[in-house]
Gaussian input, Z-matrix of N, CA and C with variables (Angstrom, degrees):
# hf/3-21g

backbone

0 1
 N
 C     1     B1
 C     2     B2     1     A1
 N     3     B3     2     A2     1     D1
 C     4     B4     3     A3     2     D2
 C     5     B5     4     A4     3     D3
 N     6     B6     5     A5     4     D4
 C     7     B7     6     A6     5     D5
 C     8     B8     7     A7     6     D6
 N     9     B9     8     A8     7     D7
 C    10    B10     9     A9     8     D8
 C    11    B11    10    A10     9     D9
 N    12    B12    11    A11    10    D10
 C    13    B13    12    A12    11    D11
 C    14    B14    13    A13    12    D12
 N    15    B15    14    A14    13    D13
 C    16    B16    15    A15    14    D14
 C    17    B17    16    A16    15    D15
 N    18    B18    17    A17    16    D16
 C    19    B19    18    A18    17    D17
 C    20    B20    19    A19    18    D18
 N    21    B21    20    A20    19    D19
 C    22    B22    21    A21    20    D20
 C    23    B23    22    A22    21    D21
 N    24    B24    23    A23    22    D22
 C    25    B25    24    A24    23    D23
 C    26    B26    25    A25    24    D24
 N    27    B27    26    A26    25    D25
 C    28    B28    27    A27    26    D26
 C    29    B29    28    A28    27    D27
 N    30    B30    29    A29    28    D28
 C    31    B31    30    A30    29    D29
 C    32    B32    31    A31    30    D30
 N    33    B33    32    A32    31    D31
 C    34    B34    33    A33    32    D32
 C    35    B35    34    A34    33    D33
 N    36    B36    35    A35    34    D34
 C    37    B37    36    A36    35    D35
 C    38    B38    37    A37    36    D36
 N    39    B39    38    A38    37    D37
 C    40    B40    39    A39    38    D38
 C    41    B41    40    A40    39    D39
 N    42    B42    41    A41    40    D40
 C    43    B43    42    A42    41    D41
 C    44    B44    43    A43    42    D42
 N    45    B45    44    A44    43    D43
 C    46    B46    45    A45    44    D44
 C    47    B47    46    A46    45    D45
 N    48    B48    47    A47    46    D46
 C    49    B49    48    A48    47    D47
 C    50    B50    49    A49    48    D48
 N    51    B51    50    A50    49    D49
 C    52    B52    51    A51    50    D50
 C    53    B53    52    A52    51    D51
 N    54    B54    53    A53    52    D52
 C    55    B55    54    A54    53    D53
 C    56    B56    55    A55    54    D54
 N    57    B57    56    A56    55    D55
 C    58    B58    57    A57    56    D56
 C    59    B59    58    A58    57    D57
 N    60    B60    59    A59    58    D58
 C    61    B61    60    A60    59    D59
 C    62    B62    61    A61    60    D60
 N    63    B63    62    A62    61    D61
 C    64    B64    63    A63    62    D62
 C    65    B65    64    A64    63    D63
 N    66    B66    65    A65    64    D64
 C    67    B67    66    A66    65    D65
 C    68    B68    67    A67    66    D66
 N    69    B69    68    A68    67    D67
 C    70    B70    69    A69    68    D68
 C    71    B71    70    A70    69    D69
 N    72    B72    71    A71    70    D70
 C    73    B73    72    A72    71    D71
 C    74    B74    73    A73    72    D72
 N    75    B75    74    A74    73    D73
 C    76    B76    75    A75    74    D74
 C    77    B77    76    A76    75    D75
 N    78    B78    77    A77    76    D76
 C    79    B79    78    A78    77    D77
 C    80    B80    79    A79    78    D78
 N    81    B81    80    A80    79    D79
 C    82    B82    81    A81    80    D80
 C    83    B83    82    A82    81    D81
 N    84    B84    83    A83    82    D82
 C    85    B85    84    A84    83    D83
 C    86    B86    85    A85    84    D84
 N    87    B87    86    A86    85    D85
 C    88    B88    87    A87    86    D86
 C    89    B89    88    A88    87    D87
 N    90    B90    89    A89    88    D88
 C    91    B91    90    A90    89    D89
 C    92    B92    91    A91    90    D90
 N    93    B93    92    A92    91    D91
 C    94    B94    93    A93    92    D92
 C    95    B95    94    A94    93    D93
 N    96    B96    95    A95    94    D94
 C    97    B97    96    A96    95    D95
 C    98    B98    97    A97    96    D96
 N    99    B99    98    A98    97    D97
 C   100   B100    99    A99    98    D98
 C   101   B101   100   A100    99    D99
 N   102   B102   101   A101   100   D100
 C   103   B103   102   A102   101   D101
 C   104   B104   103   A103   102   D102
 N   105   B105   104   A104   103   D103
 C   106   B106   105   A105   104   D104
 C   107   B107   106   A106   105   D105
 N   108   B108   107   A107   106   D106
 C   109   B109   108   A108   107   D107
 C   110   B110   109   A109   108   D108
 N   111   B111   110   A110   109   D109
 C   112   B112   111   A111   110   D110
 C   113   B113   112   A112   111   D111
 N   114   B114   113   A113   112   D112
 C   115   B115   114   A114   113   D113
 C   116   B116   115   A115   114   D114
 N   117   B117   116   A116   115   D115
 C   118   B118   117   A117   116   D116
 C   119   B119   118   A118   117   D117
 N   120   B120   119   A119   118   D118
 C   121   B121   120   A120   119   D119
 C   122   B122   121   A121   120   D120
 N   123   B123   122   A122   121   D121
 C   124   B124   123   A123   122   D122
 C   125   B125   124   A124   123   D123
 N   126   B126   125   A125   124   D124
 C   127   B127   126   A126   125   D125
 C   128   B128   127   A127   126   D126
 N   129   B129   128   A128   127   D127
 C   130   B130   129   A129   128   D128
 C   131   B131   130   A130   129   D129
 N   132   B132   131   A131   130   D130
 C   133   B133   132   A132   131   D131
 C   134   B134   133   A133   132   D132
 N   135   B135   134   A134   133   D133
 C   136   B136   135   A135   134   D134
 C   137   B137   136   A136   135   D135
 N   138   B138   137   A137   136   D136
 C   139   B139   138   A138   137   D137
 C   140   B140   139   A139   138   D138
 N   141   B141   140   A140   139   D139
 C   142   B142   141   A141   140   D140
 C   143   B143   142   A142   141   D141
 N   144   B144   143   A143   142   D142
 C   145   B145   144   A144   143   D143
 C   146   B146   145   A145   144   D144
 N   147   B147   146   A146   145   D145
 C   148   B148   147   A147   146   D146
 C   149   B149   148   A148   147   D147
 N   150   B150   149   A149   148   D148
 C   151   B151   150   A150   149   D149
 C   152   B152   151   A151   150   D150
 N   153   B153   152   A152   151   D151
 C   154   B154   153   A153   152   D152
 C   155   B155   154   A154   153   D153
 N   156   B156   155   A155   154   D154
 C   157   B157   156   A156   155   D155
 C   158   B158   157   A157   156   D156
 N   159   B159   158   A158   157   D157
 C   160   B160   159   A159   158   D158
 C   161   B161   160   A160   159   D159
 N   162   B162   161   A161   160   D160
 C   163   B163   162   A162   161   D161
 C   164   B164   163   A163   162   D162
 N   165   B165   164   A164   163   D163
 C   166   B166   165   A165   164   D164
 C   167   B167   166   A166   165   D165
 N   168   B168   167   A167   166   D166
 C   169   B169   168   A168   167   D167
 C   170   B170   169   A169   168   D168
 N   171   B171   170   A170   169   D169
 C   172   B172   171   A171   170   D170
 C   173   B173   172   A172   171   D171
 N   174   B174   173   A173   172   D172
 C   175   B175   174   A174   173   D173
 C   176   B176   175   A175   174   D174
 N   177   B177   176   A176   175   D175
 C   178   B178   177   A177   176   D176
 C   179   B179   178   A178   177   D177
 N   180   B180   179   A179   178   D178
 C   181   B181   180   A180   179   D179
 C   182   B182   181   A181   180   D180
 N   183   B183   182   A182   181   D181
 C   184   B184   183   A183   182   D182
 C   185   B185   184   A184   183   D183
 N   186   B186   185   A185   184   D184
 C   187   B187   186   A186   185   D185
 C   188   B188   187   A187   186   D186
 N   189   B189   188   A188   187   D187
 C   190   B190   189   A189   188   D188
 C   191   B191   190   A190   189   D189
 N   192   B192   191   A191   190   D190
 C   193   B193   192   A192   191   D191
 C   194   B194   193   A193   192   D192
 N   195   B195   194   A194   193   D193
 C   196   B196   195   A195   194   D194
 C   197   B197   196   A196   195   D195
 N   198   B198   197   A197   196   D196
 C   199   B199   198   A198   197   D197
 C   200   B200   199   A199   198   D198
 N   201   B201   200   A200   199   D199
 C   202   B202   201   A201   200   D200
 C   203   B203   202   A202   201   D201
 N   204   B204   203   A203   202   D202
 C   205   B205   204   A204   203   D203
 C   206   B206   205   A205   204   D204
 N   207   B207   206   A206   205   D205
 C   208   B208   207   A207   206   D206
 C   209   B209   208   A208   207   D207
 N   210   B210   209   A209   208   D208
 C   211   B211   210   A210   209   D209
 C   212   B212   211   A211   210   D210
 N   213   B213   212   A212   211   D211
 C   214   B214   213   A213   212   D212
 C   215   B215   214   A214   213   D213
 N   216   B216   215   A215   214   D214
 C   217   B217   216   A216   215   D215
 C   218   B218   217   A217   216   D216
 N   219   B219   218   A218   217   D217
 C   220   B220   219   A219   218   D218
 C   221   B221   220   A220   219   D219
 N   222   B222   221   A221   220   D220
 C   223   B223   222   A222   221   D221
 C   224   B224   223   A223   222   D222
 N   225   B225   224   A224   223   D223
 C   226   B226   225   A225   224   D224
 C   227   B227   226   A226   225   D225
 N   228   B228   227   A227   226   D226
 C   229   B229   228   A228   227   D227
 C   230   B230   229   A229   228   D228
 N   231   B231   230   A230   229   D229
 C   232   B232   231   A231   230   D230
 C   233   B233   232   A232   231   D231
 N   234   B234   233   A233   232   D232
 C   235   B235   234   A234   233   D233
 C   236   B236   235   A235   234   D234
 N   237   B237   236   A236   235   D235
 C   238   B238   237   A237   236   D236
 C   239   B239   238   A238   237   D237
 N   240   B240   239   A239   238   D238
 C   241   B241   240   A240   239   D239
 C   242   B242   241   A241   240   D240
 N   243   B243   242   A242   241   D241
 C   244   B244   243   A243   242   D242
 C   245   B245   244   A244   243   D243
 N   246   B246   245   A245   244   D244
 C   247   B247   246   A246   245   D245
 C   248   B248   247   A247   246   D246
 N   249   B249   248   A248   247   D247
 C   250   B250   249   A249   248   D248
 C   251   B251   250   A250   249   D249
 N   252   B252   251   A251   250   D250
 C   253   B253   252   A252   251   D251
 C   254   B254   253   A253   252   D252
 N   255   B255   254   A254   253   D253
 C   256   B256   255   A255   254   D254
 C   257   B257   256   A256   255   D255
 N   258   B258   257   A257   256   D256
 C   259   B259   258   A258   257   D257
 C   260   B260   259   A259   258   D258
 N   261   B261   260   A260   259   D259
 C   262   B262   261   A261   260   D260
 C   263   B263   262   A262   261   D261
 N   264   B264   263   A263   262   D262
 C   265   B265   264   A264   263   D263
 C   266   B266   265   A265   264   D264
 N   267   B267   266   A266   265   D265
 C   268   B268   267   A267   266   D266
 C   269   B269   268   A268   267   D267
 N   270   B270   269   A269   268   D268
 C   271   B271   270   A270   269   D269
 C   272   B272   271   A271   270   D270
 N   273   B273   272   A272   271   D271
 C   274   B274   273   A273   272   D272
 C   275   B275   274   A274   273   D273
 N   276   B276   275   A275   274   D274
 C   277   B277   276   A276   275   D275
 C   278   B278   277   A277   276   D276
 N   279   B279   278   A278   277   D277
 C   280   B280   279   A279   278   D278
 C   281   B281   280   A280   279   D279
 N   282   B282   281   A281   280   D280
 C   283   B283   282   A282   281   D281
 C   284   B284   283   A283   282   D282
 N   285   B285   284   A284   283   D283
 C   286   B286   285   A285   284   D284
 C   287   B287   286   A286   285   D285
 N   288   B288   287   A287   286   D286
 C   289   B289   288   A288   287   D287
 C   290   B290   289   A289   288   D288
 N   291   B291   290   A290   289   D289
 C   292   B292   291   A291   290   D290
 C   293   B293   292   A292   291   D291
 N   294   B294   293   A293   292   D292
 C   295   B295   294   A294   293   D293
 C   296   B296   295   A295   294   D294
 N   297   B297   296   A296   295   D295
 C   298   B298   297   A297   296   D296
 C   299   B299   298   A298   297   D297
 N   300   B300   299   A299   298   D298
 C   301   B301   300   A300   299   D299
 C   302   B302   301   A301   300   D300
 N   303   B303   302   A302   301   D301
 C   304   B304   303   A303   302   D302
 C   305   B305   304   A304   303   D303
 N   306   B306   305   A305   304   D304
 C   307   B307   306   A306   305   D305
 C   308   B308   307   A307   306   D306
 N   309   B309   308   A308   307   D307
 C   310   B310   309   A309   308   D308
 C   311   B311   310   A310   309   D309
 N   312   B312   311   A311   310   D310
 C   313   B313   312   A312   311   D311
 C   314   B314   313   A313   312   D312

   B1=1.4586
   B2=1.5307
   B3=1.1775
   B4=1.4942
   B5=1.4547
   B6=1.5990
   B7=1.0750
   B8=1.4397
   B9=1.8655
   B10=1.2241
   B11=1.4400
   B12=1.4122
   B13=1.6433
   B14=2.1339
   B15=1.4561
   B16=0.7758
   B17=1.8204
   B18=1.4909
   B19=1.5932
   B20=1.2569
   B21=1.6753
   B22=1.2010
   B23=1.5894
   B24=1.4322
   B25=1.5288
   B26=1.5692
   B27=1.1862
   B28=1.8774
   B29=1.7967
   B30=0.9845
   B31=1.4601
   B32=1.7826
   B33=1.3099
   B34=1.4295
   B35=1.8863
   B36=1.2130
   B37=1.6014
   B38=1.4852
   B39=1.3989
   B40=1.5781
   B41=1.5264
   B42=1.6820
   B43=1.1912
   B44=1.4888
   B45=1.9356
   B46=1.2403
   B47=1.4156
   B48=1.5714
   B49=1.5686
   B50=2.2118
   B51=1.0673
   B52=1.3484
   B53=1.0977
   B54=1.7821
   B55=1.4284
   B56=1.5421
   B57=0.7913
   B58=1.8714
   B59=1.3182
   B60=1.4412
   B61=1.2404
   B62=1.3246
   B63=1.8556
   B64=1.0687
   B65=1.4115
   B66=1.2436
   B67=1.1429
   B68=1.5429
   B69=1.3221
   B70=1.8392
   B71=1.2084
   B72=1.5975
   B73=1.1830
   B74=1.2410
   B75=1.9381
   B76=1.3213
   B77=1.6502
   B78=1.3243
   B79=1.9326
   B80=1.7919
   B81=1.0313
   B82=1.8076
   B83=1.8096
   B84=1.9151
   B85=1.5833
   B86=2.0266
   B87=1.4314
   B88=1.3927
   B89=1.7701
   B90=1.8444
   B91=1.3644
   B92=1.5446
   B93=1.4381
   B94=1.3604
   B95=1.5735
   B96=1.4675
   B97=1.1155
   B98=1.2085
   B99=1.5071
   B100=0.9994
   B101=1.7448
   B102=1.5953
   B103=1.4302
   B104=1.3154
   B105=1.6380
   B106=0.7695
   B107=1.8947
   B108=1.4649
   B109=1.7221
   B110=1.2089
   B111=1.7335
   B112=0.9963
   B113=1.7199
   B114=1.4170
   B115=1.4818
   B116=1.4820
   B117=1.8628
   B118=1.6410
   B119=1.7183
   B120=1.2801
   B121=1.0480
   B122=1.6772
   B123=1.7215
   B124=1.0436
   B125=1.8291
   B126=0.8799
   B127=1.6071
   B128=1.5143
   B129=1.1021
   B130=1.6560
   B131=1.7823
   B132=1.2125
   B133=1.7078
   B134=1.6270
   B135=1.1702
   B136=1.8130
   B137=1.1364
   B138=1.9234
   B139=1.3830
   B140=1.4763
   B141=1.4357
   B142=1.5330
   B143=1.6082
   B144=1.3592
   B145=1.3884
   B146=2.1075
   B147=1.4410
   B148=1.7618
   B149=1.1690
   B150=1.5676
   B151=1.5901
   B152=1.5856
   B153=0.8215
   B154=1.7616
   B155=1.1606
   B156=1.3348
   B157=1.6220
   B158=1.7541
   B159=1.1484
   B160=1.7850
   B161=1.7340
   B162=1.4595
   B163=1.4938
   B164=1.3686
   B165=1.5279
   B166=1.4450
   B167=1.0903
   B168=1.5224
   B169=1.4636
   B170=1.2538
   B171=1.6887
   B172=1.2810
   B173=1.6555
   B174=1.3918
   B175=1.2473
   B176=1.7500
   B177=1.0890
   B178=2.1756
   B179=1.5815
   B180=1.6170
   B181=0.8150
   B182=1.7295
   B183=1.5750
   B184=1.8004
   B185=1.9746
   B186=1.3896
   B187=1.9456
   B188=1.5267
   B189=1.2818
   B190=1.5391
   B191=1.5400
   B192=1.5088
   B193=0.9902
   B194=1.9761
   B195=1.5011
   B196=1.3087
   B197=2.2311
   B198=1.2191
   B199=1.3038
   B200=1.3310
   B201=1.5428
   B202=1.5613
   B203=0.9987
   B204=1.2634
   B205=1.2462
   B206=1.6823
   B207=1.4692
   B208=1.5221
   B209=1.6441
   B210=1.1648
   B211=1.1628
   B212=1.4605
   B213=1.0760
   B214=1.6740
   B215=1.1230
   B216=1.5287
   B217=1.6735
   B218=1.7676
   B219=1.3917
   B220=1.3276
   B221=1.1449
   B222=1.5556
   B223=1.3437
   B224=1.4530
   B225=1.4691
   B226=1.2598
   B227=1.7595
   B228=1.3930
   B229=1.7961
   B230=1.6984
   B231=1.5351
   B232=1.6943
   B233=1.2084
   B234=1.4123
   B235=1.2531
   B236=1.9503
   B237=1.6295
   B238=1.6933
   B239=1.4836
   B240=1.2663
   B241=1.6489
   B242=1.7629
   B243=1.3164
   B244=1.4996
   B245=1.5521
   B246=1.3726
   B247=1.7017
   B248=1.4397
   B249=1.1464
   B250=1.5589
   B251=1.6575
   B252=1.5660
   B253=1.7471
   B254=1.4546
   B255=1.4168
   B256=1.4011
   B257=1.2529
   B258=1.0031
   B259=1.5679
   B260=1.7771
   B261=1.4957
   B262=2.1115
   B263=1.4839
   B264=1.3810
   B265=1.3728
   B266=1.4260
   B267=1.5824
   B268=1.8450
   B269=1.8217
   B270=1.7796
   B271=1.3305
   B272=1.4311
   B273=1.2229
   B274=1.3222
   B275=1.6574
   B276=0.7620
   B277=1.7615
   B278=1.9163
   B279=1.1157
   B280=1.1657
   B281=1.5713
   B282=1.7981
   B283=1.4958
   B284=1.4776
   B285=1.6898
   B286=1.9664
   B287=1.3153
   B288=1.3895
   B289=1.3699
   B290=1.2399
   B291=1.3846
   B292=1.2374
   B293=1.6677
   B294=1.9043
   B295=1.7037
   B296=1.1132
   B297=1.7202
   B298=1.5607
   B299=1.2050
   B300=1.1955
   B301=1.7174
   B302=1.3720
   B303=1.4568
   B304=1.5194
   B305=1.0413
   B306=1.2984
   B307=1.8046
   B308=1.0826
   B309=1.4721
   B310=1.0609
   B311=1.7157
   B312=0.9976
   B313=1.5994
   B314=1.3762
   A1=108.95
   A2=113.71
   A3=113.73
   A4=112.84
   A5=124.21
   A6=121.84
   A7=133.21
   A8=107.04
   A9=118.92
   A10=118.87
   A11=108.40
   A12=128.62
   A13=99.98
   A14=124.39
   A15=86.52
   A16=101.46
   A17=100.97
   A18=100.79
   A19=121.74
   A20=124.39
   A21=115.26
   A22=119.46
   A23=95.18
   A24=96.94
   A25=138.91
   A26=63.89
   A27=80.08
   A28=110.20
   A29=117.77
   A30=126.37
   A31=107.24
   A32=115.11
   A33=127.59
   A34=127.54
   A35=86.42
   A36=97.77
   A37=110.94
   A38=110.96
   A39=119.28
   A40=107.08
   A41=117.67
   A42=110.43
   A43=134.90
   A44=94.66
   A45=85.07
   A46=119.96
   A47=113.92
   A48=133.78
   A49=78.78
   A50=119.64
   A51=104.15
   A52=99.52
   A53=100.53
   A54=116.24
   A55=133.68
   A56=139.63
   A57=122.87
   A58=115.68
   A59=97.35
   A60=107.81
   A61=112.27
   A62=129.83
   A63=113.60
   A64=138.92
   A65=128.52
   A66=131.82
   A67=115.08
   A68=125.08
   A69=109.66
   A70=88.56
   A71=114.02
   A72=135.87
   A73=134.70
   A74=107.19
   A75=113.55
   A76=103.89
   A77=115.58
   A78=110.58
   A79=105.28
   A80=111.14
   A81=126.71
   A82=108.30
   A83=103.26
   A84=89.43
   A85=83.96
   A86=103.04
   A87=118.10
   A88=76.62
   A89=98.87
   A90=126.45
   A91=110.88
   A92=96.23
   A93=104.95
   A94=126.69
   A95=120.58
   A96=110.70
   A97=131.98
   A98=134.09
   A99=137.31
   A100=119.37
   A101=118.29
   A102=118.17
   A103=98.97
   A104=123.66
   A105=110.48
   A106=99.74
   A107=138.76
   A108=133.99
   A109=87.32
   A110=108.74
   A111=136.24
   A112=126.84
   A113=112.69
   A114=109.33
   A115=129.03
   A116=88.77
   A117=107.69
   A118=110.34
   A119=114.41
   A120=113.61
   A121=99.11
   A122=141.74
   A123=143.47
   A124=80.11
   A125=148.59
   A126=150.65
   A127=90.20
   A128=138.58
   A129=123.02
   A130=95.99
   A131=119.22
   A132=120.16
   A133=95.75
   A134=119.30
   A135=90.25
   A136=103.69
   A137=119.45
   A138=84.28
   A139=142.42
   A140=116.20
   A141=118.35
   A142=107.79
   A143=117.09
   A144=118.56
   A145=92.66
   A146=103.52
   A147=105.06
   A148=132.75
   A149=104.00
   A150=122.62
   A151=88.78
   A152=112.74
   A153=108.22
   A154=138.13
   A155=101.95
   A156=132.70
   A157=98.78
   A158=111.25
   A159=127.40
   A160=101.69
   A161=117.01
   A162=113.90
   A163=91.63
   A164=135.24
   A165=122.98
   A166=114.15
   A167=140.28
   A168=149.51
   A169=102.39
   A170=126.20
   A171=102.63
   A172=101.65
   A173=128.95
   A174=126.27
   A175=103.20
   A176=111.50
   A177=111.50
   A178=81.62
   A179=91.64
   A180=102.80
   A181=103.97
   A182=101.15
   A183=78.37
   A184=100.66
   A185=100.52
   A186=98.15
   A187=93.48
   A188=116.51
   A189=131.91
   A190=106.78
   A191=122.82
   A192=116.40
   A193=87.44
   A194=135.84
   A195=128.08
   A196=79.74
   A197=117.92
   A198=108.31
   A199=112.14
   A200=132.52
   A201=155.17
   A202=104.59
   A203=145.38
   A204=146.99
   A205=103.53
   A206=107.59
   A207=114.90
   A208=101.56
   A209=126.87
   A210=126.62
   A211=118.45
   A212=135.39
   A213=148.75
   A214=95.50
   A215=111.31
   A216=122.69
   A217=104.25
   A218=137.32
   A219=155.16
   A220=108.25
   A221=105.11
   A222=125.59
   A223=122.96
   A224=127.02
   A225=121.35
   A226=117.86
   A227=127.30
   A228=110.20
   A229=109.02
   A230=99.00
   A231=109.77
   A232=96.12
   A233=128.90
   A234=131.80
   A235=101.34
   A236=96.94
   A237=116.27
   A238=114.10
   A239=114.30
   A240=124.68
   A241=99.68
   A242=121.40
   A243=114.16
   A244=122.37
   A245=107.99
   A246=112.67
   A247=98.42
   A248=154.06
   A249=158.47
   A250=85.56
   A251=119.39
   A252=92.87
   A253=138.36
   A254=122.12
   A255=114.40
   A256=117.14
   A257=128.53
   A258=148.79
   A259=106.61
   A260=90.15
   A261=78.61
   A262=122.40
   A263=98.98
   A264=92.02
   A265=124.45
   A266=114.44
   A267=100.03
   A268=85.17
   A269=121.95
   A270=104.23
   A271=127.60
   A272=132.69
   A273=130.14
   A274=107.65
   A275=127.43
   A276=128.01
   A277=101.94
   A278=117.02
   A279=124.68
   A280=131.66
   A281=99.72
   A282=123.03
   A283=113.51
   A284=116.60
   A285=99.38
   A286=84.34
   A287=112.01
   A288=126.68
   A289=133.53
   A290=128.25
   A291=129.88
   A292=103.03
   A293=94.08
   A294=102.74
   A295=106.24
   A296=121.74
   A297=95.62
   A298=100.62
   A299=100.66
   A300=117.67
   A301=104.14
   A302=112.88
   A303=125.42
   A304=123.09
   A305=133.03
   A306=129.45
   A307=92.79
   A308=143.84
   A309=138.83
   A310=141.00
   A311=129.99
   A312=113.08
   A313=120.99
   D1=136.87
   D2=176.55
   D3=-99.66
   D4=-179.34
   D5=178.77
   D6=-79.23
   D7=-2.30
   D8=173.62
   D9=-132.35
   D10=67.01
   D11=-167.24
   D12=-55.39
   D13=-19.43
   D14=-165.86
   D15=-112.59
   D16=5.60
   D17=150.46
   D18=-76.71
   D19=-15.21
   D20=173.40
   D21=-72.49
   D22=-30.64
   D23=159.22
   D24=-49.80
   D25=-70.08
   D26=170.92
   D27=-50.15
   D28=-38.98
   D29=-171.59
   D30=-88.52
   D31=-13.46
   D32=144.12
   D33=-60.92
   D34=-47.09
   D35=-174.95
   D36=-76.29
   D37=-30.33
   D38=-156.18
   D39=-77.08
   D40=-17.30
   D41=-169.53
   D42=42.87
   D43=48.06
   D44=178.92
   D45=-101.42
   D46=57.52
   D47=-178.87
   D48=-94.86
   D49=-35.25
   D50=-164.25
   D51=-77.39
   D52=147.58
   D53=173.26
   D54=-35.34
   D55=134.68
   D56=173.38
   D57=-102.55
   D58=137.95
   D59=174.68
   D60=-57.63
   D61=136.96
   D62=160.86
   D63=-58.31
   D64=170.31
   D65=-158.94
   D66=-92.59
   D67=114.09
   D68=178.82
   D69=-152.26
   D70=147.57
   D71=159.57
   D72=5.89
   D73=-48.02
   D74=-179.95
   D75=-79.19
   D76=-1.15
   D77=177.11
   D78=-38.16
   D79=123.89
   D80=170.43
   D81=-79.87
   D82=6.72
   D83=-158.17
   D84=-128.63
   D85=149.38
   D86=164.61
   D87=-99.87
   D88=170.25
   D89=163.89
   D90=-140.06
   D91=133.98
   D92=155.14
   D93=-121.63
   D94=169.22
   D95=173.30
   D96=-116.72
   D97=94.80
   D98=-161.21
   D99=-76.18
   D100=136.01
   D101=-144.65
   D102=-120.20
   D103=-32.88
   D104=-176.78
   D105=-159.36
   D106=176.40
   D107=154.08
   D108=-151.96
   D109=124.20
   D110=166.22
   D111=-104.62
   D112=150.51
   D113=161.45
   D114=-36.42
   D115=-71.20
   D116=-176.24
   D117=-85.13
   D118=168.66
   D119=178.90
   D120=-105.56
   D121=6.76
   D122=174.99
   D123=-87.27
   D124=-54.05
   D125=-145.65
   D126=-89.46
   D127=-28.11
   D128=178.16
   D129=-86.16
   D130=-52.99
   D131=176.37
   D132=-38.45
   D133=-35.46
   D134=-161.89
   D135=-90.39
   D136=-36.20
   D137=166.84
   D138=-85.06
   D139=4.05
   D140=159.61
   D141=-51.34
   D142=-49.83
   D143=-144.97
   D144=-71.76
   D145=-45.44
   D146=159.68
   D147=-31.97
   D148=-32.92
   D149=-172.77
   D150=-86.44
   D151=-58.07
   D152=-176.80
   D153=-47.82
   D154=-36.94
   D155=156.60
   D156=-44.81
   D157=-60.51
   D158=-170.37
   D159=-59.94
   D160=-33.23
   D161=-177.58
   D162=110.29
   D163=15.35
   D164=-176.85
   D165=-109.14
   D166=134.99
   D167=168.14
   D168=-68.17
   D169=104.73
   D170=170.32
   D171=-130.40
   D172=146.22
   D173=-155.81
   D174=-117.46
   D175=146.43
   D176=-174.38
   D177=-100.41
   D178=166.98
   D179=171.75
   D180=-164.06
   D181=152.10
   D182=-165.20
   D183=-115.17
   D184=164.02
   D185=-156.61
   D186=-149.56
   D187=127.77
   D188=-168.83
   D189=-83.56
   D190=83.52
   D191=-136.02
   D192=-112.04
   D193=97.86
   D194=149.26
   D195=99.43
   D196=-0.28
   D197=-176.09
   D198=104.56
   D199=21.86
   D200=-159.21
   D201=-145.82
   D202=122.04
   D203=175.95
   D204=-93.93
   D205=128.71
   D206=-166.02
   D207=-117.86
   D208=163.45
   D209=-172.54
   D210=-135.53
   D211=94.18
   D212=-129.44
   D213=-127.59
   D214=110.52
   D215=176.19
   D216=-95.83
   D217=118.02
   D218=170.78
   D219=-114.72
   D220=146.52
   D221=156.83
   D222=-108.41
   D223=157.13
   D224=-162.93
   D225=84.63
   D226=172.96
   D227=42.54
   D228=-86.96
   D229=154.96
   D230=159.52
   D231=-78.14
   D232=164.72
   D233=156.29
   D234=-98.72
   D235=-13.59
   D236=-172.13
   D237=-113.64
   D238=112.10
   D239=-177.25
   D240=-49.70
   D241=-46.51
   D242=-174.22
   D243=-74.77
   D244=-33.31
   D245=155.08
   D246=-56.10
   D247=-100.96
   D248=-141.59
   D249=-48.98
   D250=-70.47
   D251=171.13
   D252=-33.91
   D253=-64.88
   D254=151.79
   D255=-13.71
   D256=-99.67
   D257=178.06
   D258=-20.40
   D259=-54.48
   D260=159.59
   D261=-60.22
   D262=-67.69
   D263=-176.61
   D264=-33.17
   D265=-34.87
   D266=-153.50
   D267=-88.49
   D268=-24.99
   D269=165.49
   D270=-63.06
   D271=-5.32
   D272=170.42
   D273=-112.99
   D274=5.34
   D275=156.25
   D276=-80.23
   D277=-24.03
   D278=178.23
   D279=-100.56
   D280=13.41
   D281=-174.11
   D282=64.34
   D283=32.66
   D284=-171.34
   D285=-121.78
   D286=130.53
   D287=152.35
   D288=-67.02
   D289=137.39
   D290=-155.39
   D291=-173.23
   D292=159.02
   D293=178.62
   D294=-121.26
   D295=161.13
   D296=154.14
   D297=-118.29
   D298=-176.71
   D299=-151.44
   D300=-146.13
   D301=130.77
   D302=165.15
   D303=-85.54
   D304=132.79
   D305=179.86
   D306=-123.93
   D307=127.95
   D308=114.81
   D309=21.65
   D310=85.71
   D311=-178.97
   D312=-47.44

């Protein structure tokens, strides 16, 4: 079990084993990259403040999750699927797990 069981979820559901569409202009999707959702909001601060250490802006945010309020540290939005890639990659050259995530424009 890792320390962010419910990005593993999410990163279960998302199927992102499937190919991606490339990226052009007409994309309907910003991306972000989600690093970590925590219980506490002292446990999302530390890992932002890690990210900062790294040179990364990453912002919490808190989400009423099943009647639990969870606290979800992201980076971004990309407006560009291959920037938000970047941004994974150099977090997993650095052992941090993470998803990305489509929002809607």
């Amino acid at each position: 079990m890792t320390a962010d069981p419910l990005g593993d979820l999410a990163k279960a559901k998302s199927g992102l084993s499937s190919p991606a569409a490339p990226a052009d202009a007409s994309d309907p999707f910003d991306y972000v990259v989600q690093v970590g959702a925590y219980r506490t909001s002292a446990d999302a601060d530390a890992q932002k403040a890690k990210l900062a250490l790294m040179g990364l802006d990453a912002k919490v945010s808190e989400r009423d999750q099943a009647g639990r309020v969870v606290y979800r540290v992201r980076l971004g939005p990309f407006k560009d699927k291959n920037a938000a890639e970047r941004i994974r990659t150099q977090l997993e050259s650095s052992g941090i797990e993470n998803t990305l995530v489509r929002v809607q424009r």
